[in-house]
C-alpha positions as a LaTeX table, in Angstrom:
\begin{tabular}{lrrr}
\hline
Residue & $x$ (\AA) & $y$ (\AA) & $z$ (\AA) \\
\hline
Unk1 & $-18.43$ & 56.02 & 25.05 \\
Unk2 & $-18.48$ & 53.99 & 28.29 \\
Unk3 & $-14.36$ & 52.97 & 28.40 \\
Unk4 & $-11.19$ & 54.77 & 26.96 \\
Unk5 & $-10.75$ & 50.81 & 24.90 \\
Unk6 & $-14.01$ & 51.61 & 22.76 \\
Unk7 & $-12.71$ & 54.78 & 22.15 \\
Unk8 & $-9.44$ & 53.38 & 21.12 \\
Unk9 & $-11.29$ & 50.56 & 18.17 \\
Unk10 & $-13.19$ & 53.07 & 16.60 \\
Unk11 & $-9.55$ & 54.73 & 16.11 \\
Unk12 & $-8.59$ & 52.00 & 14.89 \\
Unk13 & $-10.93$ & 51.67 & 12.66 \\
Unk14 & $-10.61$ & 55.04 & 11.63 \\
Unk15 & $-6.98$ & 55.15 & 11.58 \\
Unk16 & $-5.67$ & 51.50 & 11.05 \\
Unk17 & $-3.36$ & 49.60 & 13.55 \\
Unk18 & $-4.32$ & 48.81 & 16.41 \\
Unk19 & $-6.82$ & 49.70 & 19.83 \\
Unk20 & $-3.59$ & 49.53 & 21.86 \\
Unk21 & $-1.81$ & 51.82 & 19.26 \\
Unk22 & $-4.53$ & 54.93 & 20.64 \\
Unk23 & $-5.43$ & 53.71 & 24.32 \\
Unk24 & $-2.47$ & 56.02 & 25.94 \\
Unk25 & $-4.16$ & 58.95 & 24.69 \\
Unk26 & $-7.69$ & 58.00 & 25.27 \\
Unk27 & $-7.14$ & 56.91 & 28.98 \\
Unk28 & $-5.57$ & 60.17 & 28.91 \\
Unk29 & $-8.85$ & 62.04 & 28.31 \\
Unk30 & $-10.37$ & 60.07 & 30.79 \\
Unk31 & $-8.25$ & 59.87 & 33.57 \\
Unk32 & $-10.03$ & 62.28 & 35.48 \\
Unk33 & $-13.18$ & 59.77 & 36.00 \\
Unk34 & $-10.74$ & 58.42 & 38.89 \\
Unk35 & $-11.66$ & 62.11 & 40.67 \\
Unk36 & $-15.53$ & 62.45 & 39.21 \\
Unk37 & $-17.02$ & 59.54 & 38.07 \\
Unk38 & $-19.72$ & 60.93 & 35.99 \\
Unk39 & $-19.73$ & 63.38 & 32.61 \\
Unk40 & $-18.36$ & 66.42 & 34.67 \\
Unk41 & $-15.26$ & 64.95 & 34.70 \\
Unk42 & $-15.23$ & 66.26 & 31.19 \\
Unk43 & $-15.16$ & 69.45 & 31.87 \\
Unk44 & $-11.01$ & 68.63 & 32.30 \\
Unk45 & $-10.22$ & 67.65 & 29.49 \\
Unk46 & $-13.10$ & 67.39 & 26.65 \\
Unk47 & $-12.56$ & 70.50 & 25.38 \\
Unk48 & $-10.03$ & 72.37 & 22.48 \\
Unk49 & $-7.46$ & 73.35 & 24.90 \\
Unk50 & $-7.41$ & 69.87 & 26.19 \\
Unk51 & $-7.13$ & 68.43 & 22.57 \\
Unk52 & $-4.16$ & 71.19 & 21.97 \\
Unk53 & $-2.58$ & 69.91 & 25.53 \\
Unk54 & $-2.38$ & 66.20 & 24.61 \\
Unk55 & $-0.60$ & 67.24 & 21.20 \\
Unk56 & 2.15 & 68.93 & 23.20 \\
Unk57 & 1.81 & 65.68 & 25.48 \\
Unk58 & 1.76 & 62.54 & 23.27 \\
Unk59 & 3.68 & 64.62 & 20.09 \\
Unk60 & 2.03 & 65.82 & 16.64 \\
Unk61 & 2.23 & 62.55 & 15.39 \\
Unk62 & 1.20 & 59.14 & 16.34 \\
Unk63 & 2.89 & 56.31 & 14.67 \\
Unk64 & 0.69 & 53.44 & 14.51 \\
Unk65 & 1.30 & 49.39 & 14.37 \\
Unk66 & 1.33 & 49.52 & 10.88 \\
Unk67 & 3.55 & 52.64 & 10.21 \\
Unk68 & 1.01 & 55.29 & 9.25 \\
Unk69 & 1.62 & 58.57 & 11.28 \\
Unk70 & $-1.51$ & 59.96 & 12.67 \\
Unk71 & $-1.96$ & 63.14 & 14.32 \\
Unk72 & $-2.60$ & 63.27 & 17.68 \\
Unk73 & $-4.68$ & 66.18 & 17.76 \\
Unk74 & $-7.18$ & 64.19 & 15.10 \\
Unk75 & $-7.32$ & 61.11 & 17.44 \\
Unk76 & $-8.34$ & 63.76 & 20.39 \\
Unk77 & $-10.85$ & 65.39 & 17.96 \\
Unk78 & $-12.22$ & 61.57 & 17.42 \\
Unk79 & $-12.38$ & 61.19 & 21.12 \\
Unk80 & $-14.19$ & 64.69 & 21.90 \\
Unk81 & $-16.68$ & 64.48 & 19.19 \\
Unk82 & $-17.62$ & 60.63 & 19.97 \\
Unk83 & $-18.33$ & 61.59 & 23.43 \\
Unk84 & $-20.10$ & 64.96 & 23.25 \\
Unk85 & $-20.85$ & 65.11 & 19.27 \\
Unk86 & $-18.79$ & 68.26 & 18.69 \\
Unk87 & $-15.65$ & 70.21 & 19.75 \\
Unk88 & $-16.49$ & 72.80 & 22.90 \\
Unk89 & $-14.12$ & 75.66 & 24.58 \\
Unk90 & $-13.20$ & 75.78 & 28.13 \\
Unk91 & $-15.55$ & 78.88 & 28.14 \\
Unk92 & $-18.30$ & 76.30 & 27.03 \\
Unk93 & $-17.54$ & 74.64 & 30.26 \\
Unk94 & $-16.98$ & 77.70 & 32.65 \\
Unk95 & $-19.57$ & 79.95 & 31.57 \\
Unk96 & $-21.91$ & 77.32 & 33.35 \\
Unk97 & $-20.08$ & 77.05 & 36.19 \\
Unk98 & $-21.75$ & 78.21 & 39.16 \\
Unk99 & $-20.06$ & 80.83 & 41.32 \\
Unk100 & $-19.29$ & 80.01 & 44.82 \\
Unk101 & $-17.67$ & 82.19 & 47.81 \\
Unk102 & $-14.86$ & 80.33 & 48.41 \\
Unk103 & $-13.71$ & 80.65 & 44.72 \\
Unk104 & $-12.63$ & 84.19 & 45.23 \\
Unk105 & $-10.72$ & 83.33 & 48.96 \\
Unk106 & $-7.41$ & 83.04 & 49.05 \\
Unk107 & $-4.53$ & 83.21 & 52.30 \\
Unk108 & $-2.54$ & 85.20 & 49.87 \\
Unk109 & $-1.90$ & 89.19 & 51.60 \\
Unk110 & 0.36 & 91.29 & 49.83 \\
Unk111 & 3.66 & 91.96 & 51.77 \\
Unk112 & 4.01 & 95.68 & 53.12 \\
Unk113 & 7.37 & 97.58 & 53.08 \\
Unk114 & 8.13 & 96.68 & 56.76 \\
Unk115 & 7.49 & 92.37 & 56.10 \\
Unk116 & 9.86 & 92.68 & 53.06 \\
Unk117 & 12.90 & 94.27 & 54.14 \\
Unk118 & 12.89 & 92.45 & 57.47 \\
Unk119 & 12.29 & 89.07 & 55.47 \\
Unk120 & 15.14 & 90.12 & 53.27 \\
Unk121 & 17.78 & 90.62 & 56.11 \\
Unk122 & 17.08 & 87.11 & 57.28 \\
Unk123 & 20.46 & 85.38 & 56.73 \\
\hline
\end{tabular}
């Protein structure tokens, strides 16, 4: 779906209330088109960790406009499978993810003995 709104009528549709009830969690999933705007961006997010993270972000439960208690992690499985047509894994995403050298840099060097104890006499 083009817009996080679409997403949120067919919720409620599915659900009852109203679009506005579900658009917090919807523009959730898709706030990362404001870095990537194109279906990569859904690498973030689209996937079952990301449904699991916006549970322990919006709550297990949605109440909606007309008092029935959805669960979030339904309305996330709604928004997943409308947009790709089923539920992938982050290793779905990865394992496609081309390697590149400067993913294994880092500035990081472990301290020696000397670099610690004189860092730890610093008052």
């Amino acid at each position: 779906m083009a817009h996080p709104y679409h997403h949120a009528v067919r919720s409620a549709r599915l659900f009852g209330g109203r679009p506005n009830d579900y658009l917090a969690i919807h523009d959730w999933f898709d706030e990362s088109k404001a870095h990537i705007a194109d279906v990569r961006h859904r690498a973030l997010r689209h996937h079952s960790e990301g449904i699991f993270l916006c549970e322990t972000i919006f709550g297990t439960t949605l109440t909606n406009s007309v008092g029935k208690a959805v669960p979030v992690r339904t309305i996330g499985e709604q928004h997943v499978k409308d947009d790709l047509g089923w539920i992938p894994s982050v290793k779905d995403w990865l394992q496609h993810l081309e390697f590149q050298s400067w993913m294994g840099r880092t500035p990081f060097r472990p301290q020696n003995d000397e670099t610690t104890a004189a860092a730890e006499s610093l008052p």
